[in-house]
C-alpha angles and dihedrals in degrees: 000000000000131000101268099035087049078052105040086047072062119036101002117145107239116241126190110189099204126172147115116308116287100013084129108264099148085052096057087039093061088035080062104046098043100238143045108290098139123061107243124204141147094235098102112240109028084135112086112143118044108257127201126201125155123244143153141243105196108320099328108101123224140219094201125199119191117197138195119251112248127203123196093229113048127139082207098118093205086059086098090057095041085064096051087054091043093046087045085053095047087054099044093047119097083204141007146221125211106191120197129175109270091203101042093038123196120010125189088240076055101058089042086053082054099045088054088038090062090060090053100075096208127125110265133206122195120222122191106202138206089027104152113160108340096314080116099054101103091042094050089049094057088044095077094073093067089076098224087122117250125356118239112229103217142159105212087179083049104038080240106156114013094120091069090043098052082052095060093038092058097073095053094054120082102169135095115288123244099252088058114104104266137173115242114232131215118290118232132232116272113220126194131198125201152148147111121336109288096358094128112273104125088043082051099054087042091053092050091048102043104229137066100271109143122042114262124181130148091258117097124240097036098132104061101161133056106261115202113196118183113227142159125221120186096342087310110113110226130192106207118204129195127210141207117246115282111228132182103286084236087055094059110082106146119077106231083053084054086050089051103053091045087055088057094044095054077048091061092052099049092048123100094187120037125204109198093187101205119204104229097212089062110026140190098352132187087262092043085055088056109043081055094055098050087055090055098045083059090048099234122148110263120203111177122219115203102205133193090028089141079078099054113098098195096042105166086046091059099046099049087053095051088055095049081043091053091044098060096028091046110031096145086076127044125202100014110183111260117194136189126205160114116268082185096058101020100240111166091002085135086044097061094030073057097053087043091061092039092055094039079062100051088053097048084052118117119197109211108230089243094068100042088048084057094046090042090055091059098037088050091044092055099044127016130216103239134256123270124200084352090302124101116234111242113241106209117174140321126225136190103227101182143349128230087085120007123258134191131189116196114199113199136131120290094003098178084068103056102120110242096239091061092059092047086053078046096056089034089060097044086055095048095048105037095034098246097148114143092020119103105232125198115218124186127191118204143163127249119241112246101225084205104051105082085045 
C-alpha cells in the first residue's frame, strides 16, 4: 500500500458525491482518485451500489463514496435499494457534494435531491458540473436558490474547478496533511468475488459482513462495478471486493457489460485471494473452468465456494466427483480449497473466510535454498533427470526468488532441454515437501554461466 493510501485509510475526510443520474459523479470519483475505479457511461444509471475508494485533492486525502442517482419515478425494481445506499452514504459522510448539471440547470429530480439533502445535516457543497466555458452560466445562476451558498463551476471530465473546491474542503478537515512524516500501516488482504452472473456473490459478501451492503436480486447482472468493502476477520484486516458476473467473451456484445467485465477482471489481478463462488446446481461449468484458469494464470491464490448446497440432495457424491473433475481440468494446481456452503444462510461462511487465510499463508511461505538443495539431492538420487545426446543434464541447485507467489529458479546444464515432465515431477514434489498445495507456483529452469568459458 502506498503511503497515502496507507494515510487517507487513516485520516482521510469523508466525501459522498450525490446527485441525478448522469451529472457526472463517477467522473469526479475517478478525477479524485487519480485513476479509473467507477464504470462511466453515458447511459444514466450504471451506479447502483455506493462504492469507496480513497483519493486526494491537494494535499487533503479523501475517503470517497460514490453513489447511484436515484429518480422518484423508475420502473427499475432494485431503485428502492439504490436509496437506502444513497441515504447510508449521506449519514457516514463528513461532507457532501450535490452535483447538478451546470448546462441543463434545475431539474425538478434536483430540487427533490436538495429537499432530502437538507435532513441530512452535513455540510454541503454545490457543484455545478460540465461547465466548460460559460455553457453553465444560466444553471449556476439558478443554482443559487437552492441555499447551499455559492455553486462551484467545475469540469469533472476537464479537472476545471478543483482549486475552488480544495478551498472550501480545507475548513472541514482537521487531520494531518499528506506531505507530514507518517508510519505506513499494514496493508490488508484484498479479496476478490467472482463468478458467473447470479450465482451468489453479492449475497455472499452481504452474508460475511453481516449487513446489506451490495445489491442483490434474482436478476442477473445487478452488481456492475467493483465494490470494495473494508472488513476484519480474526484480527486480519480484509478488503472485500464484489464483481460483476463473468460471462463467455462471445456472449458479451454491449459495451457497459464490456466495462463491467473489465472492471472484474482488474479485480482478479489486484487480488491476492480469489473467491470463484460456484452455483451447485450447476457445477463446475465451461465458463467456471475458465474463470479459474485465468486466476491462476495471474497467480493469485483460488479458493472455490460452492454455493446453494443446501439444495443438493447426494451430496457426498457431488463433491467427490468435483474433486476427481479439479484434478484432470486443473492440473497446474493440486489441492485447491473447496468449500460448501449457503451464501443465503450463511452456513460455512468461517469455514471459507478459514481456507482463504490458510491459503494467504501458504502463498506468503518461503522455502530457504538450504532446505530445497536437501530436498533436490534426494529427489535427484531417486530419480534422475535423463540423458541427453548420450550425455545426463546437471542438476545444480534450486532457489526460491520471490513469494507471492512462489517462485523457483533451477540452475542446471542445458536447461532449455530438461523434458518437461521432468520439471512437472520436479514442482509436484516441491508441493508435496514443503505443503504448497492450493497455491500456483512459477518455476524457471536456467543454465549457469561457465566463468572460464570466454577465456
Amino acid at each position: 500500500m502506498t503511503l497515502s493510501e496507507a494515510f487517507c485509510r487513516k485520516y482521510g475526510l469523508k466525501v459522498a458525491i450525490v446527485g441525478r443520474p448522469n451529472v457526472g459523479k463517477s467522473t469526479l470519483f475517478n478525477r479524485l482518485c487519480g485513476k479509473r475505479m467507477a464504470i462511466v457511461h453515458d447511459l444514466p444509471g450504471v451506479t447502483r451500489d455506493r462504492k469507496e475508494a480513497f483519493g486526494q485533492l491537494g494535499d487533503i486525502p479523501l475517503k470517497l463514496i460514490d453513489t447511484a442517482g436515484i429518480e422518484d419515478k423508475s420502473e427499475d425494481p432494485l431503485m428502492e435499494g439504490m436509496k437506502v445506499q444513497v441515504l447510508m452514504a449521506l449519514h457516514e459522510a463528513d461532507v457532501i457534494l450535490f452535483m447538478i448539471d451546470g448546462r441543463e440547470g434545475i431539474t425538478p429530480l434536483d430540487e427533490s435531491f436538495a429537499t432530502l439533502l437538507r435532513k441530512s445535516q452535513k455540510p454541503i457543497l454545490l457543484l455545478a458540473n460540465k461547465c466548460e466555458g460559460k455553457a453553465g452560466e444560466i444553471g449556476i445562476a439558478e443554482a443559487w436558490g437552492f441555499g447551499f451558498g455559492e455553486p462551484f463551476a467545475t469540469s469533472a471530465e476537464h479537472g476545471q474547478g478543483l482549486d475552488s473546491l480544495y478551498e472550501a474542503l480545507l475548513p472541514y478537515y482537521k487531520g494531518p496533511f499528506l506531505d507530514e512524516e507518517e508510519e505506513v500501516e499494514t496493508a490488508p488482504l484484498q479479496l476478490a468475488i467472482v463468478g458467473r452472473p447470479n450465482v451468489g456473490k453479492s449475497t455472499l459478501l452481504n452474508q460475511l459482513i453481516g449487513h446489506q451492503r451490495v445489491l442483490t436480486g434474482p436478476e442477473a447482472g445487478v452488481t456492475r462495478d467493483s465494490i470494495g468493502i473494508e472488513w476484519e476477520y480474526k484480527g486480519q484486516p480484509l478488503r472485500l471486493i464484489d464483481t460483476a458476473g463473468l460471462r463467455k467473451r462471445a456472449k458479451v456484445t454491449e459495451k457497459l457489460e464490456w466495462l463491467a467485465t473489465s472492471e472484474s477482471m482488474t479485480a482478479v489481478q489486484y487480488a491476492q485471494v480469489v473467491i470463484l463462488v460456484i452455483d451447485a446446481t450447476q457445477p463446475l461449468e465451461k465458463q467456471d473452468l475458465h474463470i479459474a484458469s485465468q486466476v491462476i494464470e495471474e497467480g493469485r491464490c483460488l479458493v472455490l465456494a460452492l454455493n446453494k448446497w443446501d439444495l443438493i440432495p447426494r451430496k457426498q457424491e457431488l463433491l467427490t466427483h468435483l474433486k476427481d473433475r479439479l484434478t484432470t481440468a486443473l492440473p497446474q494446481v493440486r489441492g485447491i480449497p473447496l468449500v460448501s456452503l449457503s451464501a443465503l444462510t450463511g452456513k460455512n461462511k468461517e469455514k471459507l473466510l478459514d481456507a482463504v487465510l490458510a491459503i494467504y499463508e501458504l502463498w506468503n511461505q518461503r522455502v530457504s535454498t538450504a532446505r530445497l538443495n536437501r530436498w533436490l539431492e534426494g529427489v535427484v538420487a531417486h530419480h534422475p533427470p535423463p540423458l541427453v545426446a548420450g550425455r545426463r543434464i546437471k542438476i545444480k541447485y534450486l532457489t526460491q526468488i520471490k513469494t507471492r507467489p512462489p517462485t523457483f529458479v533451477l540452475f542446471s546444464s542445458k536447461a532449455t532441454e530438461l523434458p518437461d515432465f521432468y520439471v512437472r515431477y520436479l514442482i509436484n514434489g516441491l508441493r508435496e515437501a514443503f505443503e504448497l498445495e492450493g497455491v500456483p507456483i512459477r518455476f524457471s529452469v536456467k543454465s549457469s554461466k561457465n566463468p572460464y568459458a570466454e577465456k
